[in-house]
C-alpha positions as CSV (number, residue, x, y, z in Angstrom):
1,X,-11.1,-17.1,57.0
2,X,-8.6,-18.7,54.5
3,X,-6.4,-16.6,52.8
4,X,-4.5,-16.3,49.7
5,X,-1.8,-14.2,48.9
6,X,-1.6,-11.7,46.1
7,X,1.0,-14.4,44.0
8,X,-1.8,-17.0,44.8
9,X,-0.3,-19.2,47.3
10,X,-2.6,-20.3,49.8
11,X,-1.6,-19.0,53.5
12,X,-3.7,-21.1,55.3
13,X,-7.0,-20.2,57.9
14,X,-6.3,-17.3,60.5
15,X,-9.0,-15.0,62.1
16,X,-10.1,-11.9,59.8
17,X,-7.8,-9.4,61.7
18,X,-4.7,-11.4,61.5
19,X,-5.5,-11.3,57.4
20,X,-6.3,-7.4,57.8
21,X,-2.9,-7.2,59.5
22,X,-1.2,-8.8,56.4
23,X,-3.1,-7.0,54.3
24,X,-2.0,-3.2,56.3
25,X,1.7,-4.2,56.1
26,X,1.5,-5.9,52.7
27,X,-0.2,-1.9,51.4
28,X,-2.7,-4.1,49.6
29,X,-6.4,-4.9,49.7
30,X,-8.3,-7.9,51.8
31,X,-10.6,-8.7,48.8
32,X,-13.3,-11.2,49.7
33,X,-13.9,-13.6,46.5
34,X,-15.8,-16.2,48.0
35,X,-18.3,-15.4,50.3
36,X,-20.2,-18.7,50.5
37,X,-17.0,-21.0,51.0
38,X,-16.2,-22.5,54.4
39,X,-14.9,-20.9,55.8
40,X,-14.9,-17.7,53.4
41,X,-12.0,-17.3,50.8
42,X,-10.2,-14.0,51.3
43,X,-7.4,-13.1,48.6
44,X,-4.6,-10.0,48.9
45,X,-4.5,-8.2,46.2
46,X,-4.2,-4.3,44.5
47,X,-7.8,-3.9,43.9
48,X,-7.5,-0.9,42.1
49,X,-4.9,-2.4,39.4
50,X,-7.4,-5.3,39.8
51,X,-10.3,-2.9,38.3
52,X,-8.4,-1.5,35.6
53,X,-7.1,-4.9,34.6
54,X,-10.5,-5.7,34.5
55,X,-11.9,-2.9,32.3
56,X,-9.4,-3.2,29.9
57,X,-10.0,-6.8,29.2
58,X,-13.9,-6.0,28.7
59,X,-12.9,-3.2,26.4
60,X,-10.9,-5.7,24.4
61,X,-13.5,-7.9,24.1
62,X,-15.7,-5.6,22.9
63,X,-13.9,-4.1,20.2
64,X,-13.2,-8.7,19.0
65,X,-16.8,-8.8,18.8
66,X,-18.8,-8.9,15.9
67,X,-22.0,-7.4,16.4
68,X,-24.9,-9.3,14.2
69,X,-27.6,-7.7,12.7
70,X,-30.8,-8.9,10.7
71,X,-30.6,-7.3,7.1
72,X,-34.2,-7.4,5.4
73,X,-34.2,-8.7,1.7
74,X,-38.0,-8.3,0.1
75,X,-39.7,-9.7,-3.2
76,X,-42.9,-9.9,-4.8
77,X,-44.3,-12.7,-6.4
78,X,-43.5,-10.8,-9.8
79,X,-40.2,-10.5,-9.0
80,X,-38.2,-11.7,-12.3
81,X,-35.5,-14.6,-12.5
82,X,-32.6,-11.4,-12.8
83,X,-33.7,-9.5,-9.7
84,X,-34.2,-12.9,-7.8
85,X,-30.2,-13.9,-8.8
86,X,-29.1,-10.3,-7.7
87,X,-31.3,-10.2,-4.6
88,X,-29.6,-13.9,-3.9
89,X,-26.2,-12.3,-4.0
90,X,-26.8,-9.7,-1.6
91,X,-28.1,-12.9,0.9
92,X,-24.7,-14.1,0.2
93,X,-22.8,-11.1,1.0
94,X,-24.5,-10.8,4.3
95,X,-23.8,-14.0,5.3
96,X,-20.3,-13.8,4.4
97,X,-20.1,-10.9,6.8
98,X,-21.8,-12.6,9.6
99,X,-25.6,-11.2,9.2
100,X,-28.7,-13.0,9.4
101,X,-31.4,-11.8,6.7
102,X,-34.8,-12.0,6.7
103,X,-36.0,-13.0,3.0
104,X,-40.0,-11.1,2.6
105,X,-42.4,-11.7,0.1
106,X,-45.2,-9.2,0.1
107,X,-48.3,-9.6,-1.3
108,X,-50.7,-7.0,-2.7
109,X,-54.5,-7.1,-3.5
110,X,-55.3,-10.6,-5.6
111,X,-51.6,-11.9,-5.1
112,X,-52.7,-12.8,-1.0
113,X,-55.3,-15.6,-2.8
114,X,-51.6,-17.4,-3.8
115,X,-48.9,-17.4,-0.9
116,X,-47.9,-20.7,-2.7
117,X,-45.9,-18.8,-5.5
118,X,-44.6,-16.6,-2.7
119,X,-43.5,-20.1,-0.7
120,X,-42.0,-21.7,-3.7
121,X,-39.8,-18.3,-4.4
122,X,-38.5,-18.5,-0.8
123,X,-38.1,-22.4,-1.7
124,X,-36.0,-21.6,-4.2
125,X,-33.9,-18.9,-2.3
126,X,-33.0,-21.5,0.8
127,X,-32.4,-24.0,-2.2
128,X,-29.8,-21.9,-4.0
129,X,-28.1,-21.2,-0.3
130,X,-27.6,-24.7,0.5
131,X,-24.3,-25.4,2.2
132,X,-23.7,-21.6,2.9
133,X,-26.6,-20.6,4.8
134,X,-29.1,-22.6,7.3
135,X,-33.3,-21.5,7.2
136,X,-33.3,-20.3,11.1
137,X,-37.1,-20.1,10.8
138,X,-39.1,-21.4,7.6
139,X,-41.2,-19.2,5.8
140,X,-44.6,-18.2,7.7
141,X,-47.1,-15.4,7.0
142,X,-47.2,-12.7,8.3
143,X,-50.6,-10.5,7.2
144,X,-49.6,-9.5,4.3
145,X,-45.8,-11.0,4.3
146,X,-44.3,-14.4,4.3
147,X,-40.8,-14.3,5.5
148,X,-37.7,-16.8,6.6
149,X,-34.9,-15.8,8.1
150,X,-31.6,-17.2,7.0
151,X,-28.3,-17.5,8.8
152,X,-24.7,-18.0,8.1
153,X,-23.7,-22.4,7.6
154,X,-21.6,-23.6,10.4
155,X,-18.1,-24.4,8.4
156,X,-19.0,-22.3,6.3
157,X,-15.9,-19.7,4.7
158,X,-16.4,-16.8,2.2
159,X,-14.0,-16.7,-0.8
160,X,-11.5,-14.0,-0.4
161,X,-11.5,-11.4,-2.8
162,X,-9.1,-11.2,-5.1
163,X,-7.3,-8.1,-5.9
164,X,-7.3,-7.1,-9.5
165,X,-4.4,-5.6,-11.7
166,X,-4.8,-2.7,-13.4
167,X,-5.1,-3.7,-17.2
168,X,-1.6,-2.3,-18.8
169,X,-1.7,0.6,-20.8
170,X,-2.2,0.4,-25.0
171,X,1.4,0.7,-27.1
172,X,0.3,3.4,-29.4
173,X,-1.3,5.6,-26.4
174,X,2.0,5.3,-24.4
175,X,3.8,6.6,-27.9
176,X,1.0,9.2,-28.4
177,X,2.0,10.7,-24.7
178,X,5.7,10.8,-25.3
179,X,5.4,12.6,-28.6
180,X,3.2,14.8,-26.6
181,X,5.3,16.1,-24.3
182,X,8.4,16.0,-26.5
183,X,8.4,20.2,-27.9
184,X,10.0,20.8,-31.4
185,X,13.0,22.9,-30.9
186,X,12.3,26.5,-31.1
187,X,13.5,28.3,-34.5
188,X,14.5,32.3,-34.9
189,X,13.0,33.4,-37.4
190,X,14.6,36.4,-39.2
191,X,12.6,39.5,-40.2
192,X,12.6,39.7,-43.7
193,X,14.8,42.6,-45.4
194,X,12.4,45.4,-47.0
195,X,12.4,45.7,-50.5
196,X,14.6,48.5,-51.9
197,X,12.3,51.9,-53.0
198,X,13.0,52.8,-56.5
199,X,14.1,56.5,-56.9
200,X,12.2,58.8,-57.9
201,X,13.5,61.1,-61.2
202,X,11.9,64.4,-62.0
203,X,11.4,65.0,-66.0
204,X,11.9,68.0,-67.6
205,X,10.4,68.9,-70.7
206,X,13.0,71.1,-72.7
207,X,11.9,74.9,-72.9
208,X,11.5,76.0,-76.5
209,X,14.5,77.9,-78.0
210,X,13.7,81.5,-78.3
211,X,14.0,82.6,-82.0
């Protein structure tokens, strides 16, 4: 087998126990990573740390990746010029977040003898998105739904979102607080003196002189 040693350096071809040998006084592994070579490829290595190494790079590349979902977006052919703008807006915020949407229009009763006004509403939809979204599959029907499904424009970057200032706060409401919490000083009052009691004066009526 050929053997290579754990720094990568190629040791040349020796029999498998001289490599096992290596490996015993080496205290590492005799890992076998290519099987179909000629003759086999045998590398010296810490397969343990080699395992954990590994893990940990999967687990990191995990939590990097984005996971894409299909968000569903539905009309009616009676949907109004408003909810069509507002329903057009949430297609863009998907895309912005790296969603594909599927755009429905679903048809009740007498409304299935017209899928062309549903068609020229999804029309419209892939024509407003032009330049920030790509029609993955055009609108077919479905039974009683015609549907497209709309992806995210190679190139294509979302506006960042601005952060907005808090609007400052009014003059006279600023004064109105600081009068508020500004208290009058506090005043000791005296208790009022009570008003003097006139005295009281007995009359006597003069007894008659005795004759």
């Amino acid at each position: 087998m050929r053997l290579i040693d754990e720094n990568g350096e190629m040791m040349g071809v020796m029999p498998p126990q001289r490599a096992l040998d290596i490996a015993r006084d080496r205290n590492l592994d005799l890992v076998e990573v290519s099987p179909n070579a000629n003759p086999p490829v045998c590398k010296l290595m810490d397969y343990g740390r080699f395992k954990y190494e590994q893990a940990k790079k999967e687990n990191e590349a995990r939590k990097n990746q984005k996971t894409i979902t299909l968000k569903d977006i539905r009309l009616s052919p009676r949907t109004d010029e408003h909810d069509i703008d507002v329903k057009t807006r949430k297609i863009l915020e998907f895309l912005a977040d790296g969603d594909r949407v599927r755009v429905s229009v679903k048809f009740r009763g007498a409304e299935m003898r017209h899928p062309d006004i549903g068609r020229k509403l999804l029309d419209g939809i892939a024509e407003v998105l032009k330049g920030t979204g790509v029609i993955e599959r055009s609108p077919v029907m479905e039974g009683k739904m015609m549907s497209m499904i709309v992806s995210r424009a190679p190139g294509w970057e979302p506006p960042r979102k601005q952060a907005t200032a808090p609007p400052p706060a009014k003059k006279h409401q600023a004064h109105q607080a600081n009068v508020a919490t500004v208290a009058p000083p506090a005043q000791t009052l005296a208790a009022p003196e009570p008003a003097p009691v006139p005295e009281e004066t007995e009359s006597v009526d003069p007894s008659p002189e005795e004759t």
